[in-house]
N, C-alpha and C positions, 0 to 999 in steps of 0.2 A: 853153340850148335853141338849134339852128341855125336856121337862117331857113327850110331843108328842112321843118322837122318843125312846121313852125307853118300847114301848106296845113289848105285845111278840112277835109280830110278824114284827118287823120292821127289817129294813136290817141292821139297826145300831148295834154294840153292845149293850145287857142290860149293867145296871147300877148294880157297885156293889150287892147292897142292894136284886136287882132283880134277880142276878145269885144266891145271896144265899141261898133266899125265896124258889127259884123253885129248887136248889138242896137239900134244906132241905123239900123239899115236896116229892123228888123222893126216900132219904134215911128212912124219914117215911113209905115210902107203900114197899121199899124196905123190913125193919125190919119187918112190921106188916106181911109179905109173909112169911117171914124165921121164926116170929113166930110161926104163925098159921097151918104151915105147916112141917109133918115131913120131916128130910132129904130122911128117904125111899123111900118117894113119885117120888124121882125126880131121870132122867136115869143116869146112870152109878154106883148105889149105889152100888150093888153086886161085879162088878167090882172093886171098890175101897178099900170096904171090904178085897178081895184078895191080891191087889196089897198091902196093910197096912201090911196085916199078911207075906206078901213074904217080907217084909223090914225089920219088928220088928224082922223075924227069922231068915232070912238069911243075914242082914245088908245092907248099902246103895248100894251097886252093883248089886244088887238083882232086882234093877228097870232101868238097866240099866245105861244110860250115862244122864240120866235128872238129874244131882247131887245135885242140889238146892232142885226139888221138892223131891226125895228121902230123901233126911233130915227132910225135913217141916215132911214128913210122919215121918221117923225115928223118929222125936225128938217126935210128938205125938203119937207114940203108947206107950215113955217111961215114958212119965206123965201120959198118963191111961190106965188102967190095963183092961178095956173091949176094943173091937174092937170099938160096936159101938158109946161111948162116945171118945174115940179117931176120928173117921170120922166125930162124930158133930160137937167136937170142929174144927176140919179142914172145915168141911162147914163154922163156923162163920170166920175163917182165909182166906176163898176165897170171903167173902162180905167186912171184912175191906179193903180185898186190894182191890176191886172193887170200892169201896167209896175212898180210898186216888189218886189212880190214878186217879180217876174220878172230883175229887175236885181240882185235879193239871190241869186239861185239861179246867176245867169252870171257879175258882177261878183264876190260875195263869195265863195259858196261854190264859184264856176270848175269847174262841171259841164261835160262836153264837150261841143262845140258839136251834135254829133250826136245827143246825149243831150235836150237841148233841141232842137232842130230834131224830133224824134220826140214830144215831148210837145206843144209848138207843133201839128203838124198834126191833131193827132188830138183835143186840148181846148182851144186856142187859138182860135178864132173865139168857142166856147160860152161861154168864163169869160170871155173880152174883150168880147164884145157882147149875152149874154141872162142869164146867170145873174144878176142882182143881188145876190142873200143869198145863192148856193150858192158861186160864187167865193171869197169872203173865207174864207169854212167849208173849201174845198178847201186853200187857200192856208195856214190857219192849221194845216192838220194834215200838211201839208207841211213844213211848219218844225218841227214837233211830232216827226215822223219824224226829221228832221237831228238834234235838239237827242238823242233816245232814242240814234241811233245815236254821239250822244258822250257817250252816258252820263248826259247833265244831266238826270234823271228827273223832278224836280218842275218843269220850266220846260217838259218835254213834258207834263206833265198839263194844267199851266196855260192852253199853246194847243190840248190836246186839248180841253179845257172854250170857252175861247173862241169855238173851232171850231164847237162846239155852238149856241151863243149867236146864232149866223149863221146857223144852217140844222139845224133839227132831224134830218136823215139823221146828221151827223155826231153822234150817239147811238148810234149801233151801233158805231162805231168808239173808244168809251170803252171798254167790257170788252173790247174787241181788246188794245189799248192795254195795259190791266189785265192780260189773261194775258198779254201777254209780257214784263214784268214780272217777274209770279210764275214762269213756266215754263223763263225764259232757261237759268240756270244747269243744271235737268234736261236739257235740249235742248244743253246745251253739252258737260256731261261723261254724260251717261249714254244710251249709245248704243240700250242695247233700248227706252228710253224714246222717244229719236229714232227710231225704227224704228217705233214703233208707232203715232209721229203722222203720219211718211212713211204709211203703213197705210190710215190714215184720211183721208188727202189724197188717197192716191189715190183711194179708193174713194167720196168722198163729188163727185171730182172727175166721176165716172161716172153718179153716181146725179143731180146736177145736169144735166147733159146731157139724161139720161133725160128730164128734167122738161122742157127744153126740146121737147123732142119732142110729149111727150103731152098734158101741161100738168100742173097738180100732181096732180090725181089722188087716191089715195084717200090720200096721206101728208097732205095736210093738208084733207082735208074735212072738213065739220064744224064745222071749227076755226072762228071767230069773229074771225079776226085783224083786222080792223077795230075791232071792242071793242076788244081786246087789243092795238094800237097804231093809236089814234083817226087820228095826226096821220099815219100811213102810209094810209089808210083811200085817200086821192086817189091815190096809186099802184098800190095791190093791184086796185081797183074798172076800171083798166083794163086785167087781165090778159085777153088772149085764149086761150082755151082751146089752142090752139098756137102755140108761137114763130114769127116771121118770121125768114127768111133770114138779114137781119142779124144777129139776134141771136145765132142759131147759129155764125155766123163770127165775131161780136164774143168770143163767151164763149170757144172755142177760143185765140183771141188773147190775152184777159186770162187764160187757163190756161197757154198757153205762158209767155207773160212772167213768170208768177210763178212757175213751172218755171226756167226759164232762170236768174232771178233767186236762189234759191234752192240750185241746184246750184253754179252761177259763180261767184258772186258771193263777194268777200273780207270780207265783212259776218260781222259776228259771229252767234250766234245773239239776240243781243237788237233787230235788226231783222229778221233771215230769220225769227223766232218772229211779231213782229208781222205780216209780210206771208203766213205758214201760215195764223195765226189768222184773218183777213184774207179769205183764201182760202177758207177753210173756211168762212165765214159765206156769202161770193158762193154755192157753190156751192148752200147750203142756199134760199136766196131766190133760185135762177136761176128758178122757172116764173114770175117776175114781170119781164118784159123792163126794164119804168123804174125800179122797185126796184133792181134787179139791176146795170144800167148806174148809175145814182146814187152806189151804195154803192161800186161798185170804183172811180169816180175816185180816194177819197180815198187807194187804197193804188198803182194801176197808176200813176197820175202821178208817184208817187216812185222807183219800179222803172224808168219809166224814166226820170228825172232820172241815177239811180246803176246802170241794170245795167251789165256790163263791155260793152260791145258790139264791143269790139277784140276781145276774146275769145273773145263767141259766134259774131261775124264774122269771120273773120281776114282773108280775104282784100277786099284794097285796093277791087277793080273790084266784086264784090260789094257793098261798102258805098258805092262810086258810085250804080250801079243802084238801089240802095234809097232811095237821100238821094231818086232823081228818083222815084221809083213813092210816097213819099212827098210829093211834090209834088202827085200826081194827087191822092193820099188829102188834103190840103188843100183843092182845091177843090171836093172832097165837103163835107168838115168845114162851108166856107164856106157853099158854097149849101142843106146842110141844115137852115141855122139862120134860113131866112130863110122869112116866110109864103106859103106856096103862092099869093095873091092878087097877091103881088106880084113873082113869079115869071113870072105871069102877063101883068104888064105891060113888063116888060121886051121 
């Protein structure tokens, strides 16, 4: 590789030396954030608080079926005797694991620095400073996706399970997982079969929008989906009868990418099946804004880890422009994750 082809913005991979520069300059401003800033500051604190004290008193079933994350809690509330030095030390346990995962995606698997820079702004502040249980769950089915797309099927179950184990959302993403699986090989040689799930992508693609619009409407009234999935019950409960803005550009976005992704992409059918299947579920649970955002980190985080983006992009000054209007979308990412109280004070 010449020394031309190693700038940051080339379509080539960086160069060792280059991925590490640039990830040791992200885990700097990373640190220097987590310093400077209390955990208080940033949303879900209160909640977590509770969730800590429902563990330490009533032991790990207490947080339901996330059994992995009820432990990480369990085991810190048992080394510190306050709540909220137990919650700190678990914020600095949701940045190491955001730096090891993340140093296995640039350092090992040598995804393009653009590629990561794209998934950085847009759920990098979130899984590095508030998700505690849903990170590790995103991260685990992240890895689950690489391992599927080389094939190594029982070691993608095993962290699609784990995934689980972290954060109960990543349940919907098992039968994903599971059909593309089973449907790779129809989806690879038999084209009116591929056409007819093209068919239903798109058209389920539409009817999901619909929903953002109107809100769900009479397709699922009725329904009792809180019974019917207790442990969603906190998400569905704050559907508003119609979407906000956001989420109307959000969903377009995560429609594009998995379009883009899809069509471009040199990925066999045994992960472009996983990210249909994928797709197809977003679409159905779009009139649920938190739902809806929840469920596609686990598959838009990997699309863009690997979409071609030299591809979709060609031209040079174009993917300038982006890298920096991606910039702006960072400091959204950032200040949206922090409590309006303390927003305030600034």
């Amino acid at each position: 590789m010449t020394r031309s082809s190693s700038s940051l913005f080339s379509s080539k991979p960086l160069l060792l030396s280059k991925r590490a520069f640039f990830f040791g300059a992200i885990v700097f401003l990373l640190l220097g954030l987590r310093i400077s800033i209390d955990p208080s500051a940033f949303k879900d604190y209160a909640q977590y608080l509770d969730y800590l004290s429902s563990i330490k008193t009533d032991g790990l079933w207490a947080g339901g079926l996330d059994l992995a994350s009820n432990f990480i809690f369990y085991l810190a509330g048992q080394l510190f005797s306050g709540r909220e030095d137990a919650l700190t030390a678990l914020y600095l346990y949701l940045l190491v694991v955001f730096f090891l995962f993340s140093s296995y995606f640039v350092l090992i698997r040598k995804v393009d620095w653009l590629n990561f820079w794209a998934f950085f702004v847009l759920f990098g502040p979130l899984l590095a400073f508030v998700t505690i249980r849903a990170t590790p769950a995103y991260f685990a089915f992240i890895v689950a996706f690489f391992l599927w797309r080389d094939g190594r099927v029982f070691l993608a179950m095993f962290f699609a399970l784990l995934s689980a184990m972290f954060h109960f959302s990543a349940l919907l993403l098992i039968p994903v997982l599971l059909a593309s699986i089973i449907f790779y090989r129809p989806l690879n040689t038999s084209l009116p079969f591929r056409r007819a799930v093209w068919g239903l992508y798109f058209l389920l693609m539409f009817v999901g929008f619909y929903m953002t619009i109107v809100g769900p409407g009479p397709l699922v009234s009725g329904v009792e989906v809180g019974e019917l999935l207790l442990r969603y019950s906190a998400y569905i409960e704050e559907v508003e009868p119609v979407s906000g803005v956001f989420h109307r550009i959000y969903y377009w976005g995560a429609a594009a990418a998995a379009t883009s992704y899809l069509m471009s992409s040199r990925d066999d059918w045994k992960c472009k099946g996983l990210i249909m299947f994928a797709s197809l579920q977003f679409y159905l649970v779009a009139w649920s804004p938190v739902l809806a955002f929840r469920q596609s980190i686990f598959w838009v985080a990997p699309i863009l880890l690997t979409l071609p983006i030299a591809k979709v992009v060609r031209s040079r000054d174009l993917r300038v422009f982006g890298a920096i209007v991606m910039l702006v979308i960072l400091f959204y990412s950032f200040f949206g994750i922090l409590e309006p109280a303390f927003l305030e004070s600034l």
